[in-house]
N, C-alpha and C positions, 0 to 999 in steps of 0.2 A: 822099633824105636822111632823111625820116621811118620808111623801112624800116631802113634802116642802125642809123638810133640806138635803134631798138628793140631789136634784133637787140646791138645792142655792151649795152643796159641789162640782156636775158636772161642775156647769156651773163655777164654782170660777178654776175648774182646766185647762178646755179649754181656759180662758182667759191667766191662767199663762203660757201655751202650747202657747198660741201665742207668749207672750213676750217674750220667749226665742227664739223663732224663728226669729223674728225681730233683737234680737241683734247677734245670729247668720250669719246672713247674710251680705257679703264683702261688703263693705260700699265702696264705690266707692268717686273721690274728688270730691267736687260739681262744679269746676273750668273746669273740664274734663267733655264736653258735648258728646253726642251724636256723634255728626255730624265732632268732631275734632278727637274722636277714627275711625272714618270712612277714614280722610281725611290720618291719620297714617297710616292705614292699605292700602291705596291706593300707601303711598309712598312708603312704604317696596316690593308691588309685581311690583314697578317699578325696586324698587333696583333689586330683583331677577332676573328680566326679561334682564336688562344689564348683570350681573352676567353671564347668561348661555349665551349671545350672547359672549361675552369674549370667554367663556372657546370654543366656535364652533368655534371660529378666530383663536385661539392658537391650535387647531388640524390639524397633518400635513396634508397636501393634500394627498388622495390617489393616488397612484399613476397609471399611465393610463395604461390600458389593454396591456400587449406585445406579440405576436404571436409567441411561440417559435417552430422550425424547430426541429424536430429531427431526428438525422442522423444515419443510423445505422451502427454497427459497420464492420468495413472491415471482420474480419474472419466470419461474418455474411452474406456479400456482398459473398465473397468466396465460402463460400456451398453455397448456392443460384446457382453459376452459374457453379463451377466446383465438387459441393459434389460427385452427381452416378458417375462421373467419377475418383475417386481417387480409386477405385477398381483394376484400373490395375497395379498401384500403389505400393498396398499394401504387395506385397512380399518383394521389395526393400525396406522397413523400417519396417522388420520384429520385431527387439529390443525394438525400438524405440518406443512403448504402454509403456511399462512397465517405462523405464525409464521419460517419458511423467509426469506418475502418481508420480515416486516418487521427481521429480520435484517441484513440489506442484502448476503447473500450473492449475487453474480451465477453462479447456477446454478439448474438446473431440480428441482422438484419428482421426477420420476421418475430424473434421474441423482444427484442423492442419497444417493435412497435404492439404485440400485447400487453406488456407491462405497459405501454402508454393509456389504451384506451382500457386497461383495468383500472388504473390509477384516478381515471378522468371517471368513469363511472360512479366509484367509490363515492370521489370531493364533490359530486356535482349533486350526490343523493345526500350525502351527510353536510352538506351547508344547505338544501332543500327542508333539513329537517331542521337543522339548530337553529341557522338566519331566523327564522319566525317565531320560535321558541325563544329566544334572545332579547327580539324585538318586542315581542308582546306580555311574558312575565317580566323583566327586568326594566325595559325602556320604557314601559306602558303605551306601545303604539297599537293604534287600533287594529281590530283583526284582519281586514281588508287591507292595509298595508303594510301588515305584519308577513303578509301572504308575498305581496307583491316583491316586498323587499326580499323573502327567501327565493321566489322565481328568477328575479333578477341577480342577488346574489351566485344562484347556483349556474346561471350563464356566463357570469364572470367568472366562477369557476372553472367551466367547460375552456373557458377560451384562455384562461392562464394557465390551465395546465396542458391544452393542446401545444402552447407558445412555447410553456418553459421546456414540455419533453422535444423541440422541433429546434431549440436553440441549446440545449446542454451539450450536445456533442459539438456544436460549430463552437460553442463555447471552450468545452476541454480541447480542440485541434488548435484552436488559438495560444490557448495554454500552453499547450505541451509547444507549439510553436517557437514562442519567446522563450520558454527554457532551452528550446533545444540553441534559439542564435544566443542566448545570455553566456552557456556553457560554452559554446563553440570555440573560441581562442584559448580557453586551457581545455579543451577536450585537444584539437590540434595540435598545440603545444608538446603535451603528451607524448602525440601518437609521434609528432616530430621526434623527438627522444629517444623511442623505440625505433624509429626508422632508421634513425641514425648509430642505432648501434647493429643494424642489420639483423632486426626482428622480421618475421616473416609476417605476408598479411593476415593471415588467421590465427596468429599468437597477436598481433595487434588490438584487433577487436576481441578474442577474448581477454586479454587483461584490461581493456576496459569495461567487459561484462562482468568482473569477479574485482571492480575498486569496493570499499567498503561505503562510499557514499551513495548515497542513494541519487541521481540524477538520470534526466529524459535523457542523454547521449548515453548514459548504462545501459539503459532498458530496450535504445534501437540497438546497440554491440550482443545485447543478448538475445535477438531476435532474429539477429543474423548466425548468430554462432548456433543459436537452435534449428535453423536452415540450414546449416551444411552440415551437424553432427547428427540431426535426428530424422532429417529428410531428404539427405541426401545431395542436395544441391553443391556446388563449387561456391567459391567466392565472389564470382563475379555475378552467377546467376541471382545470388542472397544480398548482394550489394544493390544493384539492379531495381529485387523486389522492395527492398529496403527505399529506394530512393523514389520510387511509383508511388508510396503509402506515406511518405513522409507529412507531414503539413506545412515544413519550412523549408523556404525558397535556397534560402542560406548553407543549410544542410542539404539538400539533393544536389547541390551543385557544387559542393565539396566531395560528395558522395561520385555524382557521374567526374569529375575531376582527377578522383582515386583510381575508379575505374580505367580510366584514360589513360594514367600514368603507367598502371599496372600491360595494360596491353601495348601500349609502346616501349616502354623498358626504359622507360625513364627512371631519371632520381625523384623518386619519393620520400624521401626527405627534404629536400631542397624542399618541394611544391607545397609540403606541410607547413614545414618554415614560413613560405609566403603566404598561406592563408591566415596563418595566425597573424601575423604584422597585419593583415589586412581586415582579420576581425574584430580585434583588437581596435582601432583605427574608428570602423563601427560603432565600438561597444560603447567608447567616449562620446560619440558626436551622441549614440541615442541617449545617455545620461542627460547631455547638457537639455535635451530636448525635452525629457520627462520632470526635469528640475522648472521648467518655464510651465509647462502642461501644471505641474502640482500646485503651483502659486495660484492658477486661473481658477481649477476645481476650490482650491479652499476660500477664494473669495464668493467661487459658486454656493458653498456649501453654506454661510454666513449668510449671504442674502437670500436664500431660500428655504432656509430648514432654521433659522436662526431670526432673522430680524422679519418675516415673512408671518411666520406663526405668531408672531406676537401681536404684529399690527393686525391679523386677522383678529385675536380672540378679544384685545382691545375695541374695534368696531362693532364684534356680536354683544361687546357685553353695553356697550354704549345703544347700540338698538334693542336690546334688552330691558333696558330702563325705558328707553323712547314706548316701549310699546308696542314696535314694529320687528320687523326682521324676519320674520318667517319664510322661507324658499317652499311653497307648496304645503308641503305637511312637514317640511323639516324644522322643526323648532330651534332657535339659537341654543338652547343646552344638549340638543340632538348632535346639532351641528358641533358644538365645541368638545362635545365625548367621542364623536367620527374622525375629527382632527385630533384629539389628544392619542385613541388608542388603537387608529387603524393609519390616518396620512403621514403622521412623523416617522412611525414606523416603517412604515412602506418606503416613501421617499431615503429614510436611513439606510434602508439594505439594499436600493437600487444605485444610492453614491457608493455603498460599501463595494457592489460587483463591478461598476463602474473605475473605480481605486485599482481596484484588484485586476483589472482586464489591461491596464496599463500599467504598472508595477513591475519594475524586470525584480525574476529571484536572486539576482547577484550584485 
């Protein structure tokens, strides 16, 4: 009896284990066959299949392959074909390394001065040829002076562009100079700020290596920060180099000043502070002095390029009529097309560099 009734308790519970299983199970509608969940499923991977063809339509074309040329650059072409020969060179632009560097031009001492005397080569042959070419089809000057005048012109060549390549960097170290004192009281100011909230010196000059404006106190903070992160150097060794290469008197001596602070264990804040009141201080006096400078140049410019010109072509045109006037073989209409499209012009862009060499950017 005790086996039985086990045996009827078993089997009573596997049936009830079934029927919950049965109603357990997602009962599907009976109207949804087989063959219609299939024919669903067919349309949906049609759907898809349009879907990704779409989205391949709607991507731009690539575009086709282009062969790009590259051309190297002239002061590259230059050493290449005149570098071993700028050796004999080299005494005649003795100064001229140093000032090179403090320029902040990223080029070398001897390419250069190839690019110089490639340059000088080039102008001195190609105004050898046009000057007389020029002179003799268009001016109608005789061939004998048509000649002379390209001789001469192409030595005026020679010696403007040995000039201009011997004056561009003392020219840019200037430049960069008066940026660097123009910026100085808010480049200070700045750093004052960060001192004073107890920035360190080399988070100093890199946030002002990484300001979004573009200025000459950015570009020495990043020449310093590129000395001690990529070369190794300390801050004081890259402050140092910084302050040897400089071109303003203004800036090395806020420079060797930082230094100084730094090895005595001074406040550097405070000393930032007092630079800036004392740059600042500067900056006005040289304002008031480029406001008195501006007035002179533009009454320069007025009686020389303005009331100058006139009374010259006035005179040629009056000895014109006379009869007379001629300078050797230059004829008054020679003379008044040499003034009209080579003296105004010349004299304009030598006030224009003139302006420009005194002009603070701030």
């Amino acid at each position: 009896m005790d086996g039985a009734q086990k045996h009827s308790k078993i089997h009573g519970g596997c049936q009830c284990h079934q029927r919950i299983l049965r109603e357990s199970k997602p009962c599907f509608p009976k109207s949804q066959s087989w063959a219609e969940m299939k024919s669903q499923n067919k349309v949906l991977d049609k759907i898809k299949t349009i879907i990704e063809r779409v989205k391949i339509r709607l991507k731009p074309e690539a575009s086709p392959k282009t062969i790009k040329l590259t051309l190297e650059k002239p002061h590259s072409i230059a050493y290449q074909l005149l570098g071993e020969k700028t050796d004999r060179v080299l005494p005649l632009f003795e100064g001229l390394d140093l000032k090179l560097q403090k320029s902040g031009l990223k080029i070398g001492f001897k390419v250069y001065l190839s690019l110089a005397l490639f340059t000088t080569i080039l102008v001195s042959l190609a105004t050898l040829i046009i000057v007389p070419c020029l002179a003799f089809f268009i001016f109608n000057v005789p061939f004998l002076s048509a000649i002379l005048f390209g001789v001469g012109g192409s030595l005026f060549a020679v010696a403007f562009s040995t000039i201009g390549f011997y004056i561009y960097p003392i020219y840019r170290a200037d430049k960069l100079k008066r940026e660097l004192e123009d910026e100085l009281p808010f480049a200070t100011g700045y750093m004052a700020i960060l001192a004073s909230a107890g920035v360190s010196s080399e988070k100093i000059f890199s946030s002002l290596s990484n300001l979004g404006v573009s200025s000459a106190v950015s570009m020495e903070a990043k020449n310093v920060v590129r000395d001690v992160n990529l070369f190794g150097l300390d801050i004081i060794s890259s402050l140092e180099k910084a302050s040897k290469l400089s071109p303003s008197e203004r800036f090395r001596e806020m420079l060797e000043g930082f230094i100084s602070t730094i090895h005595s264990g001074g406040n550097l804040a405070a000393f930032l502070r007092e630079k800036t009141n004392q740059y600042m201080r500067l900056k006005r006096i040289n304002l008031r002095k480029f406001s008195d400078t501006l007035s002179i140049l533009s009454e320069f410019y007025v009686a020389i390029l303005v009331t100058g010109p006139l009374l010259f072509v006035i005179m040629l045109a009056v000895m014109a009529m006379l009869g007379g006037g001629n300078l050797g073989m230059l004829s008054p209409d020679l003379l008044l097309n040499l003034l009209t499209y080579i003296g105004i012009p010349f004299a304009s862009i030598i006030f224009l560099i003139i302006l420009d060499a005194i002009s603070p950017s701030w």
